[in-house]
C-alpha positions in Angstrom: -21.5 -23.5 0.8 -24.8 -23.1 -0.3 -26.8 -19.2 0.1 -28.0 -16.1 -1.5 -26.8 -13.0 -1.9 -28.8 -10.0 -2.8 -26.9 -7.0 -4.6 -28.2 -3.7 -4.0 -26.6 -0.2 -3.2 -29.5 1.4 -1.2 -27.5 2.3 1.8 -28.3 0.1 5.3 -30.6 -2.3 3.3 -31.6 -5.5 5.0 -32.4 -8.9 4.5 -35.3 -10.8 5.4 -35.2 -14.9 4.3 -38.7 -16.4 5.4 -39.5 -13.4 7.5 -36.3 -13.6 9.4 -33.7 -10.6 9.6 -30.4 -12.2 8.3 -28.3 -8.9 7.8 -27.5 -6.7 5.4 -27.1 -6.9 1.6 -24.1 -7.6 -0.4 -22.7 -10.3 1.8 -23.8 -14.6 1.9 -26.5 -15.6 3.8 -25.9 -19.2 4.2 -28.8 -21.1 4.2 -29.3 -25.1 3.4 -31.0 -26.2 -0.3 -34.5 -25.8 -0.8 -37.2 -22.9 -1.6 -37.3 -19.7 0.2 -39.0 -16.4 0.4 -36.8 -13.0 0.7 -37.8 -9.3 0.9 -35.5 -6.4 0.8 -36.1 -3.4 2.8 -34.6 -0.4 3.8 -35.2 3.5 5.1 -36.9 5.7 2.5 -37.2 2.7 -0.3 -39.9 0.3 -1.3 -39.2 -2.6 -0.5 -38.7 -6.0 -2.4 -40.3 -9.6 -2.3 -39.3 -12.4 -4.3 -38.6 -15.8 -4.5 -35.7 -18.1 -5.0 -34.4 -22.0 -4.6 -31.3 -23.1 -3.6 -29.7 -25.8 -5.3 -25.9 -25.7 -5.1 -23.5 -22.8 -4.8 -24.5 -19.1 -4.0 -27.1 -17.1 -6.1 -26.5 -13.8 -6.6 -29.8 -11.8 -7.2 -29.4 -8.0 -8.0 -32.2 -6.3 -6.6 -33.0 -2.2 -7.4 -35.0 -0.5 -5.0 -37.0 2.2 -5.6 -36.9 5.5 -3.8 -40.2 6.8 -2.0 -41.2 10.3 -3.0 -42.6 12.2 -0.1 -45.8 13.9 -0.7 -46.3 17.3 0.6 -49.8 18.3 1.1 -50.5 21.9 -0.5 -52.2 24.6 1.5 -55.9 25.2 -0.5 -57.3 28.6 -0.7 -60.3 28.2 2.2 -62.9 29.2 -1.1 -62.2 26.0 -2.6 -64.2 24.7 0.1 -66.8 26.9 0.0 -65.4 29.2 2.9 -64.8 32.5 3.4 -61.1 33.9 4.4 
């Protein structure tokens, strides 16, 4: 058997192998020997692109993705834009 498998722990990440869903993360994708392109994304998390070429065997990749921080807009006093309250 010849694949990658991506190792990550954010929770319900997915696969993508040439811009095609192939499941989830911590498992085999099979896939036949050559090059191929593979992003990781999931819910709240940047995702991941990256590159890779099958030879023989599985590769295992670990992969870290990084958390999004939300950004809450402030509430501006009104005279910082030059109106009255």
């Amino acid at each position: 058997m010849t694949g990658l498998k991506i190792e990550c722990d954010a929770p319900g990440a997915k696969v993508l192998v040439n811009g095609s869903e192939k499941g989830g993360v911590n498992q085999v994708v099979e896939l036949s020997p050559g090059k191929y392109a593979y992003k990781i994304t999931a819910a709240g998390y940047e995702s991941f692109e990256g590159q890779a070429e099958i030879t023989n065997g599985v590769i295992s990749l670990p992969v870290t993705l990084t958390a999004l921080t939300s950004v809450v807009p402030a509430k501006l006093p009104a005279l910082w834009f030059g109106q009255q309250q």
